[in-house]
N, C-alpha and C positions, 0 to 999 in steps of 0.2 A: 504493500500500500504506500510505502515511502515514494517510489518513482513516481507514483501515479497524482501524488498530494506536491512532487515537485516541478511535474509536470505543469500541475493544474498553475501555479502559482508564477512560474518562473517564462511559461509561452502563453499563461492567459493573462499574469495580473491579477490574480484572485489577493484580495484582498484581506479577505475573511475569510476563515475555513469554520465550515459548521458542520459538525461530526454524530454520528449516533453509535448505537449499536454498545456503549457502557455495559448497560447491562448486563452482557452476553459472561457468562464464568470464565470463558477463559483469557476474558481482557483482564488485567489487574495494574496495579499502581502502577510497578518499574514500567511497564509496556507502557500503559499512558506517560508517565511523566519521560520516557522515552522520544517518543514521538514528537511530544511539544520542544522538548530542546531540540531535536532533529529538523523541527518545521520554523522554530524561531533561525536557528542556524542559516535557510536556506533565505527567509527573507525577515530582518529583524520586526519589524515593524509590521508585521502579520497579528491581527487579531482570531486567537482561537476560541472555541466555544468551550465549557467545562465537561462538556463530554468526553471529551480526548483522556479523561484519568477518572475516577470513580467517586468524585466529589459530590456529586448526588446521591446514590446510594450510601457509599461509605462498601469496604469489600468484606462479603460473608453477611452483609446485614440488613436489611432497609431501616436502622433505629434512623441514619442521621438524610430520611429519604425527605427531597426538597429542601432542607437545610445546607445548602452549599459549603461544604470545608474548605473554604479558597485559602486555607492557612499550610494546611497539608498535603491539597492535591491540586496539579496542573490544571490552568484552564486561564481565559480573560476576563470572563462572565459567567453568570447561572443563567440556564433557560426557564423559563418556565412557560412549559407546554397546557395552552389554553386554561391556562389561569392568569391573574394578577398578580393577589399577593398582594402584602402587605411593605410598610417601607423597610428601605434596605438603604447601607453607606457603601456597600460593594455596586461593580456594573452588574446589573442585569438587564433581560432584557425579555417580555412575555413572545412568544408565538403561539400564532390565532391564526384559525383559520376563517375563511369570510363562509364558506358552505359548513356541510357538515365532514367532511372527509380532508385528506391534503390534495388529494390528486382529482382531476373533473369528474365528473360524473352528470349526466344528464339528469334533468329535471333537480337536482340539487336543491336544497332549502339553504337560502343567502340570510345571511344578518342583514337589518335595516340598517343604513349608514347611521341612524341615532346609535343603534347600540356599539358601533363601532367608532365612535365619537367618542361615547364614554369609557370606552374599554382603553382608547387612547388616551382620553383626560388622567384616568387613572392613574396606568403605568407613569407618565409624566410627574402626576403627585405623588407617585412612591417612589422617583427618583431613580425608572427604570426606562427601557428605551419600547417600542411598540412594533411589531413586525406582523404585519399585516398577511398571510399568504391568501395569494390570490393564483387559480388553477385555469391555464389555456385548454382549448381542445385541443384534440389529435390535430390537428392543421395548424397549432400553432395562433387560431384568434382566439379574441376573450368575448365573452358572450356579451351584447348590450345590457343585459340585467346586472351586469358586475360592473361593467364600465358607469353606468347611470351612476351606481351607489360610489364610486370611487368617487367622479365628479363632484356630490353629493358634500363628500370627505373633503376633498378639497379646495370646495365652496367655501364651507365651515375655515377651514383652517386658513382661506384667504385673509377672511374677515374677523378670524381670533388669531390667530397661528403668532402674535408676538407674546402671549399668554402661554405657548407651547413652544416653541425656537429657542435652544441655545438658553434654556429654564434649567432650574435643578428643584429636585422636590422638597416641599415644608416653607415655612416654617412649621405650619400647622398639618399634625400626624392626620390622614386619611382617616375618614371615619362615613359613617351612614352618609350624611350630609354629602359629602365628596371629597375634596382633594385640596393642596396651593401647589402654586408652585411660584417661583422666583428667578428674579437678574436683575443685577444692581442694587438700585434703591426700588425696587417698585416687587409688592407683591400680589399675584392672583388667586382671589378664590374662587374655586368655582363650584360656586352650586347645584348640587344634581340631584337634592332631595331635603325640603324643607320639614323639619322634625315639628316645627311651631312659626307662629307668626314670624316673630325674632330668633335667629339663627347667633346661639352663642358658644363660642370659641374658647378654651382655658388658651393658660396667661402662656403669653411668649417675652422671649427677651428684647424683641424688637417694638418701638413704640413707632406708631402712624401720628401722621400729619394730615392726611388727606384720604377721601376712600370715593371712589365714583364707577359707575356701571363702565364697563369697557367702551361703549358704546359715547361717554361721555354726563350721562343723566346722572344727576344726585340721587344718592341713596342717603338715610337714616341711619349714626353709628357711633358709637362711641366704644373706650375703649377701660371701661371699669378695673381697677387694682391689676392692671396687665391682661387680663382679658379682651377678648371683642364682642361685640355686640351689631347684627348688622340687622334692617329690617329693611325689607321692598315690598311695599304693594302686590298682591297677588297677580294682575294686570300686566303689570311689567316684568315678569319672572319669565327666563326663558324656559320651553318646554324643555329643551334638552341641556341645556348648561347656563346658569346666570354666573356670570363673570364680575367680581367686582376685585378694583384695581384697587389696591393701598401703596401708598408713597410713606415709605420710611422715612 
């Protein structure tokens, strides 16, 4: 498999290697952690997946299963396959599929570009990266039902996408309500499930000056013993993410 991973790297330019097949008994540590020095060797600056070494499972076990060991075993990131997940200070990064399968399949059941909005807002607020698979046919097109919803995605993200660009996630931990995320001085929450009228936040270390709908409209907020406190009108709430900007 060496030839074959320096092949890919060295006459395509792969940039990333995304590996599977951990699992498998007879892969174990030295092989993974193996491999990833053999494949940083060929080109330094290659990002690998933590599949390449048993950092998901942990070996002989599933105790340390979806708890990523990035201490002890090779890898650049944890997958996490069609899940979220909660926040995390290592890379990760979810894969999602937009059907139900990886590979096409006719008549296929698609996510609504909402739900794949949120799925992205998420990973964003947990401070992970969002990888969308999306499956051609045998000929190599993509069906209009998928292209619609991409569009759809990146309608959304024309008219948010500085709330998700070049963001890292928190201050405020992920929870029912939804997600922040942050750059610079300016933080985004976003909204994706209102618990009560007033949506209230525990205390951060960062105090606000200013808090306004992405969109620009004033919102209702203040910011009690470190905590936050935000209110908007039912009217004004988006269905699928209300965004409100705070300036540190």
């Amino acid at each position: 498999e060496k030839r074959q991973l320096k092949e890919l790297i060295q006459d395509y330019g792969s940039e990333i290697i995304l590996l599977d097949g951990e699992w498998d008994p007879t892969w174990n540590h030295n092989r993974g952690s193996d491999l990833y020095r053999y494949l940083r060797g060929v080109r330094d600056d290659i990002v690998i997946s933590s599949r390449v070494d048993k950092g998901r499972y942990g070996e002989g076990t599933t105790e340390n299963y979806l708890r990523w060991n990035f201490q002890k075993y090779a890898g650049d990131y944890q997958e996490r396959e069609q899940y979220i997940g909660g926040f995390a200070s290592y890379p990760w990064e979810s894969w999602v599929t937009l059907g139900d399968q990886w590979a096409w399949r006719a008549n296929d059941k698609y996510k609504p570009a909402e739900e794949c909005i949120r799925l992205l807002v998420r990973s964003a607020g947990g401070n992970g990266n969002f990888n969308l698979n999306v499956t051609p046919m045998l000929d190599g097109r993509f069906e209009q039902q998928q292209k619609n919803i991409l569009l759809k995605i990146g309608a959304w993200l024309k008219a948010n996408g500085e709330s998700i660009y070049s963001t890292r996630g928190g201050p405020f931990q992920p929870g029912q309500w939804g997600a922040s995320t942050h750059r610079g001085n300016k933080v985004f929450l976003h909204i994706l499930s209102w618990p009560a009228e007033t949506l209230r936040l525990p205390p951060v270390k960062q105090t606000f000056k200013s808090a306004r709908l992405l969109n620009g409209a004033e919102v209702r907020w203040k910011q009690p013993d470190g905590g936050l406190e935000i209110s908007i009108p039912a009217q004004r709430r988006d269905p699928i993410d209300t965004i409100v900007e705070l300036t540190v």
